[in-house]
C-alpha positions as CSV (number, residue, x, y, z in Angstrom):
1,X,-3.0,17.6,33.4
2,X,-6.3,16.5,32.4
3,X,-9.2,18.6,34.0
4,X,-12.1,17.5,35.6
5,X,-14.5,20.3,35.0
6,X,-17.3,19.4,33.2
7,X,-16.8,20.4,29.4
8,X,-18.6,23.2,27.8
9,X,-21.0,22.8,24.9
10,X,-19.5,23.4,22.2
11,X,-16.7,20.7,23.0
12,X,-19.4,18.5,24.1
13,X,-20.3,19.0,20.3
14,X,-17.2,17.8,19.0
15,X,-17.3,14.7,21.5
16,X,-19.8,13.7,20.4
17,X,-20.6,13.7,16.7
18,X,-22.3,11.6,15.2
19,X,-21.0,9.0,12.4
20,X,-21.3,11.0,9.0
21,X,-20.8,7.9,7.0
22,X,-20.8,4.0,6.4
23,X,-18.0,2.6,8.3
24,X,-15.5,0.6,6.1
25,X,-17.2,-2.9,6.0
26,X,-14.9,-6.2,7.3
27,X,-15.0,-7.8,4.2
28,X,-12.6,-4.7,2.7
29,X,-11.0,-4.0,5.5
30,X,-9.5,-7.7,5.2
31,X,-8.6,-6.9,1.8
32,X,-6.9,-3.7,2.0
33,X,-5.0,-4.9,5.4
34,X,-3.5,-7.4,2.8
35,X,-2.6,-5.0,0.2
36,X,-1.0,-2.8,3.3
37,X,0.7,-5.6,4.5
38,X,2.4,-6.1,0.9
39,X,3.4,-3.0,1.3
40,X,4.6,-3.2,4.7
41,X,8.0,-4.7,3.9
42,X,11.4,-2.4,3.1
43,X,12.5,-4.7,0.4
44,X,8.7,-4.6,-1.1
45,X,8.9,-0.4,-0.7
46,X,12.4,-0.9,-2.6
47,X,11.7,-3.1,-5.2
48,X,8.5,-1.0,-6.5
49,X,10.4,2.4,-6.7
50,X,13.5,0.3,-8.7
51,X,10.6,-0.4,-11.4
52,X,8.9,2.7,-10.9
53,X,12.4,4.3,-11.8
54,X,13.2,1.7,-14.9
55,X,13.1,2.0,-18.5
56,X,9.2,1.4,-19.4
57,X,8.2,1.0,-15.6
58,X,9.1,-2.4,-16.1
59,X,12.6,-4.7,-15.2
60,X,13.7,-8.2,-15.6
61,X,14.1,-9.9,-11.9
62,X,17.5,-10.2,-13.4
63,X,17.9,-5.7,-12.8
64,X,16.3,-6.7,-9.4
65,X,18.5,-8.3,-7.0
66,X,21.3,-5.3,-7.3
67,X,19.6,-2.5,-6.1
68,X,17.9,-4.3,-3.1
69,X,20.7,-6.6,-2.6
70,X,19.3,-9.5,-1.8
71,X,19.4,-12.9,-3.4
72,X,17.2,-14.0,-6.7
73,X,15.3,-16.3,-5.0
74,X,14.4,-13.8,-1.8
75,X,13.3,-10.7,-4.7
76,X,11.2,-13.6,-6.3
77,X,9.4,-14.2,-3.3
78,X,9.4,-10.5,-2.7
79,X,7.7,-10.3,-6.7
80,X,5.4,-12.9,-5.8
81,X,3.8,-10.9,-2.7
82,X,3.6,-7.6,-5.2
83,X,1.9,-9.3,-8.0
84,X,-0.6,-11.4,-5.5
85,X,-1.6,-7.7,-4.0
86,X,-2.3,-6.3,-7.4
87,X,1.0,-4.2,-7.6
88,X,2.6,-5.8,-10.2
89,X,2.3,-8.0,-13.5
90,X,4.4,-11.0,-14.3
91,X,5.5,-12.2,-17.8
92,X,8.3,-14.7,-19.1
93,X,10.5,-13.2,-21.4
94,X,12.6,-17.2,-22.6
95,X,13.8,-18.1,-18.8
96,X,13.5,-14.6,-17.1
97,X,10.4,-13.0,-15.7
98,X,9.9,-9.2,-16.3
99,X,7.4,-7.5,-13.9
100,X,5.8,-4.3,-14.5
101,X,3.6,-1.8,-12.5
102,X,-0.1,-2.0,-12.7
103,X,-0.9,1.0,-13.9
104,X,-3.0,3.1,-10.9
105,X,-2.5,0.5,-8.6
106,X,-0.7,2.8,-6.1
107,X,-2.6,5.8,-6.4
108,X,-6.4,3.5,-6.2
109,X,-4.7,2.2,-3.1
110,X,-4.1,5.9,-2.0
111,X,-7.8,6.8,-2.9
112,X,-9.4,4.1,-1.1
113,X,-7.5,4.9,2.3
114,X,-8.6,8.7,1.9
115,X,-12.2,7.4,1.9
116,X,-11.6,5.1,4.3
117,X,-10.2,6.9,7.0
118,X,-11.9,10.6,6.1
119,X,-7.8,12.7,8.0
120,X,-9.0,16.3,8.9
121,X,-6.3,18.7,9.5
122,X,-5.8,20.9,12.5
């Protein structure tokens, strides 16, 4: 039940603080949303812990389409949406592509949304 007595002081204090810091500005916000939204996929989660978890942080599409089970040309497209949002690197090994983890990419990605939304326990 919510009451309808006016609030004391000290909760009017919390109410209303005042912003501490620069808000995250629209031009980032538009990027990180698309790095989130990479990330925002099962197959996308799946297919960067099967290369976090493979010899040298790195594995041929070829390794790929096994542990996600899905089809080559659906964890290409997958690929494709990692390496576009900085999460992975592409190279041609003769007529397969490896991909690799950017190194840091994860964790800057982590950093960037502790700044950006400052989460205060309790």
């Amino acid at each position: 039940m919510v009451s309808l007595l006016p609030i004391d002081e000290s909760e009017a204090a919390d109410v209303c603080t005042p912003v501490a810091k620069e808000a995250l500005p629209a031009d980032e916000a538009v990027a990180l949303a698309a790095r989130l939204k990479a990330l925002a996929e099962p197959a996308r989660l799946r297919l960067l812990s099967v290369i976090a978890a493979h010899e040298g942080r790195e594995a041929c599409v070829c390794d790929l389409t096994e542990p996600v089970r899905l089809s080559q040309p659906t964890v290409s497209h997958h690929l494709k949406i990692l390496v576009d949002a900085g999460f992975l690197t592409r190279h041609r090994r003769g007529a397969w592509a490896f991909y690799a983890l950017v190194p840091g990419a994860v964790d800057e990605l982590s950093a960037v949304l502790r700044t950006a939304v400052d989460v205060r326990s309790g």
